[in-house]
N, C-alpha and C positions, 0 to 999 in steps of 0.2 A: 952442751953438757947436760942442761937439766933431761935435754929428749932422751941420752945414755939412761939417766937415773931412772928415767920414767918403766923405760924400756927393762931394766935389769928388776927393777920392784915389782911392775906388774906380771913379768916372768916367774920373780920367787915367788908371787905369790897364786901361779897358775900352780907349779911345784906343788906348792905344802899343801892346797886346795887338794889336786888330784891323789900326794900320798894320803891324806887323812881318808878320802874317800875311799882309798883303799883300804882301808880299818875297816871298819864298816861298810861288807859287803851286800847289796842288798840281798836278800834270802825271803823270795816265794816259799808263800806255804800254801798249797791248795784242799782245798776241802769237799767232799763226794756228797751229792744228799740226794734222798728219794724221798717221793711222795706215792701214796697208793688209797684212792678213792675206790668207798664203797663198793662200787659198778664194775670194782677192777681194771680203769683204767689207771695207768703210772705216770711219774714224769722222774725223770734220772737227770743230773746235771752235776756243773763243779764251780768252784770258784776260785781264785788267787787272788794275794794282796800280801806286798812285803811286810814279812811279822817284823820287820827292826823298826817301823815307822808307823805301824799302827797303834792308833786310837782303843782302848777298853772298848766302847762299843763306836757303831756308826752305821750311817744311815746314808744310802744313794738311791735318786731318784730323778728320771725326767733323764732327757737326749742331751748329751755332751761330755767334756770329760769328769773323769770321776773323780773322787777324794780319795777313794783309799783303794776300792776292787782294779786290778788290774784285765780279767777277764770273771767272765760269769757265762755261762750256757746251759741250754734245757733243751731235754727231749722229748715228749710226751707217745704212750704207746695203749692202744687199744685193748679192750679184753686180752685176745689171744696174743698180745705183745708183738701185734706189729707195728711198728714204728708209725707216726701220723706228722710229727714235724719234728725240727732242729730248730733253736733257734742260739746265737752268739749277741747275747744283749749287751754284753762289753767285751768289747774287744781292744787290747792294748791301751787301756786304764779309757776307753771312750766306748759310752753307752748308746747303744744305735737306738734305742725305743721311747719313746715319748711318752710314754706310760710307765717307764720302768720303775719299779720300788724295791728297796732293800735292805733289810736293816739287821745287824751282827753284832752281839757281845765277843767278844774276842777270848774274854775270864772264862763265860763259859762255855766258850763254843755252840751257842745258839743260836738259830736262824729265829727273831722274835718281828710282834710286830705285825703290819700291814705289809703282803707282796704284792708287787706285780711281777711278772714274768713269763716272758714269751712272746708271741706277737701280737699284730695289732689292726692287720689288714683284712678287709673278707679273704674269707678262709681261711684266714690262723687260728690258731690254739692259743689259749694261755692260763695260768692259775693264779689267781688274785683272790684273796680273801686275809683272814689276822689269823696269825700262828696261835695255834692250841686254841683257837675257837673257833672257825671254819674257815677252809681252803677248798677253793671250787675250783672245777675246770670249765671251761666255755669255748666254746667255737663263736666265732666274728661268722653273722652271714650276708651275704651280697648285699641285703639292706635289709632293717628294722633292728628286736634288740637284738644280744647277746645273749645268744641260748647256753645255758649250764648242764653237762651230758656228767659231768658224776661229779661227787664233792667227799669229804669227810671232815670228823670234829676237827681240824686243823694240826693234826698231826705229823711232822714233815721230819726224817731220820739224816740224823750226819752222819759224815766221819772223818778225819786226818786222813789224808792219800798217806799209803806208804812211801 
């Protein structure tokens, strides 16, 4: 008898679990941003993260799963806009970069703060530096530092994907 009761309870309560979660659908918003150093090199990218459970601001950083970004990606493109790398630093709320940094007001829709972004390996690219006061771009080379090939006062542009 009790195994019945056990059985019919934890069933209603799979029910009223899965309808509430129906209420509240979760709803991606993703957001466009570009970067464009001095030298005119670029980097384009995006990001998502369900607006019904996010946080005012937050902050992702380092390799594994993440707190709030569900994906994040960057591109970086040379002078004459050819393409140089991709990189998908989150994928399916899990951050593949060991260096990654990220940090978002949600109020204002600003990218603030210290980035990192991009890769990590010789030969990658990435842009690392603090928002609205310098954001560099660097090449990883086979060994020694990380060379900086164009930078700007830290200026990085959003927008709402349509």
């Amino acid at each position: 008898m009790k195994k019945i009761i056990v059985k019919i309870t934890f069933t209603a309560v799979i029910f009223i679990f899965t309808t509430l979660m129906g209420i509240i659908p979760a709803s991606a918003i993703t957001f466009n941003y570009t970067w464009k150093g001095d030298n005119n090199y670029s980097a384009t990218g995006s990001f998502s993260y369900d607006e019904n459970t996010v946080p005012a601001t937050f902050s992702e950083n380092g390799f594994g799963a993440t707190n709030v970004l569900q994906s994040l990606n960057i591109s970086f493109f040379a002078p004459l806009n050819n393409r140089i790398a991709t990189y998908n630093n989150v994928l399916d709320g899990n951050s593949k970069a060991n260096y990654f940094n990220f940090n978002f007001n949600t109020v204002t829709q600003e990218i603030f703060g210290l980035i990192d972004l991009g890769g990590e390996e010789p030969g990658d690219t990435y842009l690392k530096g603090t928002v609205n006061t310098n954001l560099s771009l660097f090449q990883v080379p086979q060994s020694g530092i990380d060379v900086i090939i164009d930078s700007n006062s830290g200026n990085i542009s959003i927008e709402v994907e349509p």
